[in-house]
C-alpha positions in Angstrom: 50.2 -24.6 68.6 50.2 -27.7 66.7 46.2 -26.9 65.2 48.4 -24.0 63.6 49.6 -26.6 61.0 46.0 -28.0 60.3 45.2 -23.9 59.6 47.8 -23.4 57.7 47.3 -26.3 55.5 43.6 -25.2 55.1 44.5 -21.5 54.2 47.3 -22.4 51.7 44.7 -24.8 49.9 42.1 -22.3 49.5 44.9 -19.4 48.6 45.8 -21.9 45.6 42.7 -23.4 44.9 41.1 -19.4 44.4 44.1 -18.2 42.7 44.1 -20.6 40.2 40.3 -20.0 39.5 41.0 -16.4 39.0 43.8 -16.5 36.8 42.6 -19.4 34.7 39.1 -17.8 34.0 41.0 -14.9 33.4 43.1 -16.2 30.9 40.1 -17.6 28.4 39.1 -20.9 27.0 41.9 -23.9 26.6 42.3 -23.5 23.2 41.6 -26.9 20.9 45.1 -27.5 19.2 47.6 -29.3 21.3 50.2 -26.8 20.7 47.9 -23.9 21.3 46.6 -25.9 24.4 50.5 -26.3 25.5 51.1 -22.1 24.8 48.7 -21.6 26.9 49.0 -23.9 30.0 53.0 -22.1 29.9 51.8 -19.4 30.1 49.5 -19.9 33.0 52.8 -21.7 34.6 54.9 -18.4 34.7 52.4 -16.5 35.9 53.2 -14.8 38.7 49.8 -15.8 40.3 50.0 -19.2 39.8 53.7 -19.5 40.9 52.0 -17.7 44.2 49.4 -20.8 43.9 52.1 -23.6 43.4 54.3 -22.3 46.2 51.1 -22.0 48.3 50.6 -25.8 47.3 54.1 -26.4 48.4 53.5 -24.6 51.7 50.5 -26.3 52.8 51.7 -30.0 51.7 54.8 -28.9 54.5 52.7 -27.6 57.0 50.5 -30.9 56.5 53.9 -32.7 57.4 54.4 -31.1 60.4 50.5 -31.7 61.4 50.9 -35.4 60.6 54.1 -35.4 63.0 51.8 -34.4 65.9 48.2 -36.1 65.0 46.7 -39.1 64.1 45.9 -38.2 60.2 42.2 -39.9 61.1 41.8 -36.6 63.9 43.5 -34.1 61.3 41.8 -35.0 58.3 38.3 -33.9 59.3 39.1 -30.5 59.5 40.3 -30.3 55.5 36.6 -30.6 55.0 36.7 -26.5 56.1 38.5 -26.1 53.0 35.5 -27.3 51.2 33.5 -25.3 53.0 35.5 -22.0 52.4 36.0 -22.7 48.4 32.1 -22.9 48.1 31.6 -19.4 49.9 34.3 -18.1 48.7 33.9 -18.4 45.1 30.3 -17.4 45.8 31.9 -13.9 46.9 34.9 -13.5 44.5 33.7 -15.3 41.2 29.7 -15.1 41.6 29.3 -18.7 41.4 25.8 -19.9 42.4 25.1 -21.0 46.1 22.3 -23.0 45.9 20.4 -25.5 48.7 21.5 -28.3 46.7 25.2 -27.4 47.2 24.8 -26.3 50.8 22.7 -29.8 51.7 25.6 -31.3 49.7 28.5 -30.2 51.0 26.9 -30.8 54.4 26.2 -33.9 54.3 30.0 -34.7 52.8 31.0 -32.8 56.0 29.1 -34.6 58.5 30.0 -37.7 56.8 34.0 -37.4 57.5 33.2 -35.8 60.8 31.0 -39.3 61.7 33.4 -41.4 60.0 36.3 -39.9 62.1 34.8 -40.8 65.1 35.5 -44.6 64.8 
C-alpha cells in the first residue's frame, strides 16, 4: 500500500507536467511586452487546464508526504526518475516531440545514475 503514494506522486507529476505542455503551446508565443507577457500568463492561470495541472501539483506534493512518512526519501526518490521516463515517451505520443538515441542514452544513463547512487 504505501508504493501507492510513490505512484501517485509519479502520475500527478506527469498529469501536470503534460497538461501544462498542452495548454501552453496551445495558447501561442509569450508575447514581448511585460503587460502583454502578464495578460497572458493570467490567462493561462484560470484556465481550467492548468488549475487541473496546479491541483495535480498539489496532489502529488501530498501524496509525496505521505510516501516520506513511510520511506527513507534516499529508497523513494529513485523511483521519480519514472517520471522522467514517462514525460519523454509521452510527449513523444501526444506532442510529436522527437525521440532520438541521444535522449534515450541520456535519460538512461540519468536513471541508472540515481538508481546506483541510491544504493549507498
Amino acid at each position: 500500500m504505501s508504493y501507492i503514494y510513490i505512484a501517485m506522486t509519479i502520475i500527478f507529476t506527469v498529469y501536470g507536467q503534460l497538461i501544462i505542455k498542452w495548454q501552453v503551446s496551445n495558447a501561442g508565443v509569450l508575447p514581448l511586452s511585460m503587460a502583454d507577457k502578464f495578460i497572458f500568463l493570467t490567462k493561462l492561470l484560470i484556465n481550467p487546464w492548468i488549475i487541473s495541472a496546479l491541483f495535480a501539483a498539489f496532489i502529488a506534493a501530498m501524496s509525496w508526504m505521505a510516501a516520506m512518512t513511510k520511506f527513507d526519501i534516499s529508497h523513494a526518490y529513485p523511483f521519480m526518475s519514472l517520471s522522467f521516463i514517462l514525460v519523454l515517451i509521452l510527449s513523444g505520443v501526444f506532442f510529436n516531440e522527437p525521440i532520438n538515441i541521444f535522449k534515450v542514452v541520456g535519460l538512461t544513463l540519468i536513471v541508472i545514475g540515481i538508481i546506483v547512487g541510491s544504493q549507498g
